[in-house]
LUMVO-370870 format. One line per field, with one value per residue (C-alpha): residue number from 1; residue in one letter; x, y, z. Coordinates in steps of 0.2 Angstrom, whole numbers. Layout:
<rs>
n <- c(NUM; ...)
res <- c(A; ...)
c1 <- c(X; ...)
c2 <- c(Y; ...)
c3 <- c(Z; ...)
</rs>
This chain:
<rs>
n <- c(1; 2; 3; 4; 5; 6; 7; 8; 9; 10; 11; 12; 13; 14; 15; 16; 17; 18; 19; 20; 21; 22; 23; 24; 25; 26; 27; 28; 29; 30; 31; 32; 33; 34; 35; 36; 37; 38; 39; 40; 41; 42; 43; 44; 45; 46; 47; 48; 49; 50; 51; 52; 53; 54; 55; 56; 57; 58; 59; 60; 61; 62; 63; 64; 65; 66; 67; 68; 69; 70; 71; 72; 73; 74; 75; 76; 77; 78; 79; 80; 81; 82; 83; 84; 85; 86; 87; 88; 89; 90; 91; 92; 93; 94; 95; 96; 97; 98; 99; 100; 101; 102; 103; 104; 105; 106; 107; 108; 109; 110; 111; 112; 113; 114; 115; 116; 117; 118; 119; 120; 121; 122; 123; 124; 125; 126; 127; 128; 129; 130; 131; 132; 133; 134; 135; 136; 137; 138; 139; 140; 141)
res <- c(X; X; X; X; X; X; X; X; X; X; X; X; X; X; X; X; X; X; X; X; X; X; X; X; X; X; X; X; X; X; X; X; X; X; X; X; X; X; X; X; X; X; X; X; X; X; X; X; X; X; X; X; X; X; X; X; X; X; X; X; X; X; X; X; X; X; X; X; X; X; X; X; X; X; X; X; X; X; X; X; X; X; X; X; X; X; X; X; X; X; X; X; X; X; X; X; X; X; X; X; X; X; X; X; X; X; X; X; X; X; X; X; X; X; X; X; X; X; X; X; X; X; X; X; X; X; X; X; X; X; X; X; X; X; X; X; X; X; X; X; X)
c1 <- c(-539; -541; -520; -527; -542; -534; -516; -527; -539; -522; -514; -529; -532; -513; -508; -525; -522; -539; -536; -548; -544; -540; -522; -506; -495; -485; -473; -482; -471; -463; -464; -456; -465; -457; -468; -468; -482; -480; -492; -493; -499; -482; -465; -455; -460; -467; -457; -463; -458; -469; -467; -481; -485; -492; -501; -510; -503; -510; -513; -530; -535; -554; -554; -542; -550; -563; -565; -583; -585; -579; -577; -568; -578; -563; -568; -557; -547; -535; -522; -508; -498; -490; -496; -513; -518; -535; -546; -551; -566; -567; -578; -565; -578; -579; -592; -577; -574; -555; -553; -537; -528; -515; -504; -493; -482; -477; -463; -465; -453; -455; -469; -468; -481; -489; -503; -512; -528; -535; -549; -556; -551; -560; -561; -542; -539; -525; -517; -509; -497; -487; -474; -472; -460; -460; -449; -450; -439; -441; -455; -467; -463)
c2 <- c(334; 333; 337; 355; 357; 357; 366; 381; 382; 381; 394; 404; 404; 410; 422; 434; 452; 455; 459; 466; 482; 469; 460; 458; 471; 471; 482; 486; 483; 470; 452; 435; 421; 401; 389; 371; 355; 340; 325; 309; 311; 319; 309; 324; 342; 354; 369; 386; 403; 419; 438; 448; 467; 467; 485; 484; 486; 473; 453; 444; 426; 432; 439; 424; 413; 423; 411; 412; 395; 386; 400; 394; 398; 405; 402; 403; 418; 422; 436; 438; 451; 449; 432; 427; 406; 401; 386; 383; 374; 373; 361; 353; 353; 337; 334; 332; 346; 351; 357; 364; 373; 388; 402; 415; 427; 447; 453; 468; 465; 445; 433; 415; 401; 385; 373; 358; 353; 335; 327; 309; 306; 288; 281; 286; 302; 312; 326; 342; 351; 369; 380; 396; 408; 429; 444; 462; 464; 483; 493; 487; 495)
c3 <- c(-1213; -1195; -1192; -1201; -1194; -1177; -1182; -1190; -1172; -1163; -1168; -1175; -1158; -1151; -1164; -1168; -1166; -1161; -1141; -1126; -1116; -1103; -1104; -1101; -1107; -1126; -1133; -1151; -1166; -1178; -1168; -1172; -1164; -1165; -1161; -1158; -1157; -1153; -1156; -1158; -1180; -1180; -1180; -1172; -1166; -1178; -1177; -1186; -1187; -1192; -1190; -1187; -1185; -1166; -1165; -1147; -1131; -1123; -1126; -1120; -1126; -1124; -1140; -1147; -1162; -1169; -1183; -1189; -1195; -1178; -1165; -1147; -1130; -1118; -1101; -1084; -1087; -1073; -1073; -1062; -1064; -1084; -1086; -1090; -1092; -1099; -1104; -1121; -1130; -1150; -1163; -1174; -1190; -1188; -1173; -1159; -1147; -1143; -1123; -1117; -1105; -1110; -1101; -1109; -1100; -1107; -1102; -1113; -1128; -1128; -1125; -1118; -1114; -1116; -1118; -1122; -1131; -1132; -1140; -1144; -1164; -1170; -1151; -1147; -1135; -1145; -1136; -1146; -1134; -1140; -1134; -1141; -1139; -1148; -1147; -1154; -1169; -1173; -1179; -1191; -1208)
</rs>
């Protein structure tokens, strides 16, 4: 229960379409974004790949995670040229709060970045880290 809770704020949180005027800049069209997390429930590195019709021009994590049932507070947001890096803070459900720390680079026709969210699960600190990776693939059909 708690490996879904968290997967689903994770990458809720990375992969939303909803963007601000503000961001860094994206090439709209078809996308293919990999990701991987690692943590210590898993035996190995989860590794998933989905494609996704990207129709802004632009990427912003402020608009990230609008999940009506446990919605994340971004905070910290620093831009620097096309890479923008973030904190994150999001209720599991379960009481617990997630915090992490995130960065994303554009580099028009592919995306890279990274992060980490950690919380306390029954007395034990967990960590979740992620990698993620996209690329344009064409134009969305």
């Amino acid at each position: 229960m708690y490996l879904r809770i968290t997967l689903t704020c994770i990458l809720a949180a990375l992969f939303s379409a909803s963007v601000n005027a503000k961001g860094v800049p994206i090439k709209p069209g078809l996308w293919e974004f990999t990701t991987t997390v690692s943590m210590p429930m898993l035996p190995q590195p989860r590794v998933d790949t989905t494609t996704e019709c990207v129709e802004e021009d632009e990427l912003s994590p402020e608009k990230f995670n609008q999940d009506q049932d446990t919605p994340c507070d971004i905070t910290n947001v620093v831009q620097s040229g096309n890479t923008i890096s973030w904190s994150m803070f999001c209720p599991t459900g379960a009481g617990t709060m997630m915090q992490g720390q995130w960065k994303f680079t554009s580099f028009g026709s592919s995306i890279s970045g990274n992060g980490a969210m950690a919380m306390e699960m029954g007395g034990q600190q967990m960590e979740i880290k992620m990698e993620w990776k996209g690329k344009r693939t064409g134009n969305c059909d």
